[in-house]
C-alpha positions in Angstrom: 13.3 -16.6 -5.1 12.8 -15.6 -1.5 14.0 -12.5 -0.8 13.5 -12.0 3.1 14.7 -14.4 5.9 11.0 -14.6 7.4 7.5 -14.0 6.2 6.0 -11.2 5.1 3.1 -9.6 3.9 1.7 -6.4 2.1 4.5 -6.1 -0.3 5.1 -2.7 -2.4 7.4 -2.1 -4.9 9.1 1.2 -5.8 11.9 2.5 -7.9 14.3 0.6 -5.9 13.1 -1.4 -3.2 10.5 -4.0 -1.9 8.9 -2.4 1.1 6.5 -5.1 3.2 5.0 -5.8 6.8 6.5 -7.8 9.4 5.2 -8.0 12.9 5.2 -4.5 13.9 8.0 -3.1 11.5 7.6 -1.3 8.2 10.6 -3.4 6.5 12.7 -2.8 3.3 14.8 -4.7 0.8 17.0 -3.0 -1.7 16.5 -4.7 -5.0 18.3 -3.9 -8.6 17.0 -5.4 -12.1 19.4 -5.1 -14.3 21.8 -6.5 -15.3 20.5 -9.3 -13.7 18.4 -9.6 -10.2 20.3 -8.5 -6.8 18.2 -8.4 -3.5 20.2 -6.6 -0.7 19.9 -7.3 3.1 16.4 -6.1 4.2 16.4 -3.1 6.9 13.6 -2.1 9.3 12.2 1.3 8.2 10.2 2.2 11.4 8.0 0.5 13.8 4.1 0.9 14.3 1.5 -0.6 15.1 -0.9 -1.9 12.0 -3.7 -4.0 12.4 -3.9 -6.7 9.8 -7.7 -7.4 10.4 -9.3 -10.2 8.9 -9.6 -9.3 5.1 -6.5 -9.7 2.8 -6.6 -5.8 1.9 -3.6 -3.6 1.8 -4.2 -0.7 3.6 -0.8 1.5 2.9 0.8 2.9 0.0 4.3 4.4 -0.7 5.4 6.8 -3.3 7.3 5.6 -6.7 10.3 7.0 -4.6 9.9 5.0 -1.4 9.7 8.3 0.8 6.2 8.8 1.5 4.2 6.2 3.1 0.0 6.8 3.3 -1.6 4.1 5.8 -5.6 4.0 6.7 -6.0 3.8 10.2 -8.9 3.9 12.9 -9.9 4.0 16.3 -8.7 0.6 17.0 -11.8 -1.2 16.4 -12.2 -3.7 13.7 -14.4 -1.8 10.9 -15.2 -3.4 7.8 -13.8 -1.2 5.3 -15.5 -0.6 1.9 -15.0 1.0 -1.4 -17.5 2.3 -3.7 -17.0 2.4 -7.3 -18.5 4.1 -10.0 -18.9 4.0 -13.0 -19.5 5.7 -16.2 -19.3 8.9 -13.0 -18.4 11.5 -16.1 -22.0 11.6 -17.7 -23.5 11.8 -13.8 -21.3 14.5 -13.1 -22.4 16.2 -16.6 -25.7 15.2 -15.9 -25.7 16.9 -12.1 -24.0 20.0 -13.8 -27.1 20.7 -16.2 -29.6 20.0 -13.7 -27.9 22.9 -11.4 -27.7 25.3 -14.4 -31.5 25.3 -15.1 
């Protein structure tokens, strides 16, 4: 089911709404579940600038709620962004917290 009139990309979901990127506009669609699927008319939240880059990442976040947004930003340039994961990171932290104590 399309849900927007053009393309767009990024999508969230919150409580109540689909919340995705188009052109230069943070855009939203009101959405209900029950008791059956309704997608409203979507509305543009605000504007900014957001630099897609080349890797299919999304690099916002919004609250459950829909009223706080959180986007990773830089300088302008075109950084390759990583993450580092760790694992098992409770039995080195344990492990870093013995070594201090002796």
């Amino acid at each position: 089911m399309q849900l927007t009139p053009e393309s767009g990309y990024f999508s969230v979901w919150t409580d109540r709404e689909l919340i995705y990127l188009v052109d230069r506009n943070v855009v939203a669609v009101e959405t209900q579940t029950t008791p059956s699927f309704r997608a409203g008319p979507q509305r543009i939240l605000f504007e900014m600038l957001y630099d897609r880059g080349t890797e299919p990442l999304r690099e916002y976040d919004v609250t459950r709620d829909g009223q706080t947004f959180v986007f990773v930003g830089g300088a302008g340039e075109k950084l390759r962004k990583e993450v580092d994961v760790v694992l098992n990171w409770t039995s080195e932290l344990g492990r870093q917290v013995s070594e201090r104590g002796k």
